[in-house]
C-alpha positions in Angstrom: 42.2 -10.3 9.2 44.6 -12.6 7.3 48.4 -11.7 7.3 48.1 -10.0 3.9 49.0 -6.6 4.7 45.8 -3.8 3.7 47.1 -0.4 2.2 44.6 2.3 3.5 45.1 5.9 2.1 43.0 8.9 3.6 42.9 11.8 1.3 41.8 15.2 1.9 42.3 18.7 0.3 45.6 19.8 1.4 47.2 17.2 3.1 47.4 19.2 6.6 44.5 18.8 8.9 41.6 15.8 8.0 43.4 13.7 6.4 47.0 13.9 8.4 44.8 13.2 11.1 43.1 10.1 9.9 45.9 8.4 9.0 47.5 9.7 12.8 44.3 8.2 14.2 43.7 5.0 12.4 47.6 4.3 12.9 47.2 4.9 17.0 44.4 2.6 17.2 45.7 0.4 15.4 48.6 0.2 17.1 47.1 0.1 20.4 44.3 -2.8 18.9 47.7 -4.6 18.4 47.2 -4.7 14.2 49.4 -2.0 13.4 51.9 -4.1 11.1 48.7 -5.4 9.0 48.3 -2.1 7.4 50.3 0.3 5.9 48.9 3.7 6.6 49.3 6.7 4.6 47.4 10.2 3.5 47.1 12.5 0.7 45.6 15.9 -0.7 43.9 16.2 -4.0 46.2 19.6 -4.2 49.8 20.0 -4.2 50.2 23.0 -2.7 51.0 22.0 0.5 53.6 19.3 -0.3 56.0 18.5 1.9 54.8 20.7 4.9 54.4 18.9 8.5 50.1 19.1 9.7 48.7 22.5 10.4 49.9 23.2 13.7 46.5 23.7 15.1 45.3 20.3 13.9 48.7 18.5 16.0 48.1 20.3 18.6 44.3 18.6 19.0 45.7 15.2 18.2 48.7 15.3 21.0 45.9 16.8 23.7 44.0 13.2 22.6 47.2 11.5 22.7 47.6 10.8 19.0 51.3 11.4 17.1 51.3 12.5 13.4 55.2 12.8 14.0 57.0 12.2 10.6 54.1 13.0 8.3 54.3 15.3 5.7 52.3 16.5 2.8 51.7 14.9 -0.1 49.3 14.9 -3.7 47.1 12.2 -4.5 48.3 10.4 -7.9 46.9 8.2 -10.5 49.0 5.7 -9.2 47.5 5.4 -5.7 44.5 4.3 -7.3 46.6 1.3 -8.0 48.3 1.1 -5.4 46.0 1.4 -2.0 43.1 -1.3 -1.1 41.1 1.2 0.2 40.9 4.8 -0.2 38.5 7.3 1.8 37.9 10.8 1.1 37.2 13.1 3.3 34.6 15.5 2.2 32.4 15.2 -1.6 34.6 17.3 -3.6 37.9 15.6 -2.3 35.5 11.9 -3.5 34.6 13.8 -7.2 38.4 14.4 -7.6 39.2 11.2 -6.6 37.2 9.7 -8.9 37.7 12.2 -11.3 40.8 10.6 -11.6 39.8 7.3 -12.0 38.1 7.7 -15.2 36.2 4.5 -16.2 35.1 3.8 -12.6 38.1 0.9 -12.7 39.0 1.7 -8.8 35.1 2.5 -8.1 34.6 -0.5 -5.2 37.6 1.2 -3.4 36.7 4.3 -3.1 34.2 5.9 -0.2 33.5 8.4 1.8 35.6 8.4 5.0 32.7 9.0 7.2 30.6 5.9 5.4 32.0 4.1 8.2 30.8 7.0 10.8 27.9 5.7 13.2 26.4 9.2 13.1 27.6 9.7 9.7 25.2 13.6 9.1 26.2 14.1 5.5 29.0 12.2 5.9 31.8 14.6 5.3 34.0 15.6 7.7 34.3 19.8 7.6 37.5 21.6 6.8 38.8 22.8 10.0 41.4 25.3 8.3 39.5 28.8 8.6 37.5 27.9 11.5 37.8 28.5 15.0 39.7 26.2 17.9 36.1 24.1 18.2 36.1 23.3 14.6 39.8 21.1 14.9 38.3 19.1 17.7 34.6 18.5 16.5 36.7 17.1 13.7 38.9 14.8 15.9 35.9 13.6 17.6 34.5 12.6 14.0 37.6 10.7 13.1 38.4 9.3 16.3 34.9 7.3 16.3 35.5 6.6 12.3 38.1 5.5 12.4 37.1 3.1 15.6 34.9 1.3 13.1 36.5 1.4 10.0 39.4 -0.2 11.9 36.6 -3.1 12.9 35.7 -3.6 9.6 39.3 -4.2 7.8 39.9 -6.4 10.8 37.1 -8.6 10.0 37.8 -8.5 6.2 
């Protein structure tokens, strides 16, 4: 990958377990891959309710038992103006993708927007579940998903 810096936005419901953890992911590896500074990393929710809170506590707790820091994230809404803003912009599950692209109307932002587990090498039906209202197992079958996701998409924007 060139020096031109790639702005990769992960977007989820609320903002406070996939997603938060995606962005927590991609940044570690990154970061330990030695890329870090050629991204800028961020994550969203297609709903504001949860703006402004740190990641569910139950999600953190999975990503600091893997050795992963979300530290200094908080909440946020996907806008309009992400669309423009981010190269590359993955959702986590189908109705998170509909909003998504919802938003974008004429399809303008279309060949920057995917499913996050697209990238997955045992992609099932490519969404990653919604831990929220599960049980304990449900947070880390979900880490496990983004940690190899992640592995590759990182590849990929690399070799862009």
């Amino acid at each position: 990958m060139e020096d031109k810096l790639k702005r990769v936005m992960f977007v989820c419901m609320g903002n406070i377990c996939r997603s938060p953890l995606a962005e927590g992911v991609f940044r570690h590896q990154a970061r330990e891959a030695g890329v870090l500074d050629n991204f800028e990393i961020a994550s969203s929710g297609t709903g504001g309710w949860h703006a402004g809170q740190a990641p569910d506590s139950r999600m953190n707790e999975v990503a600091i038992r893997n050795g992963v820091s979300m530290e200094g994230q908080y909440a946020q809404q996907f806008t309009y103006g992400d669309l423009d803003y981010y190269d590359i912009i993955l959702a986590m599950d189908k109705d998170n993708l509909q909003h998504i692209k919802q938003m974008d109307g004429g399809d303008k932002h279309a060949a920057k927007i995917y499913l996050f587990r697209a990238f997955d090498p045992e992609p099932g039906d490519q969404q990653v579940p919604d831990p929220y209202y599960g049980g304990p197992r449900g947070f880390d079958q979900v880490f496990e998903m983004v940690d190899r996701t992640a592995r590759v998409l990182l590849d990929r924007l690399r070799d862009e």
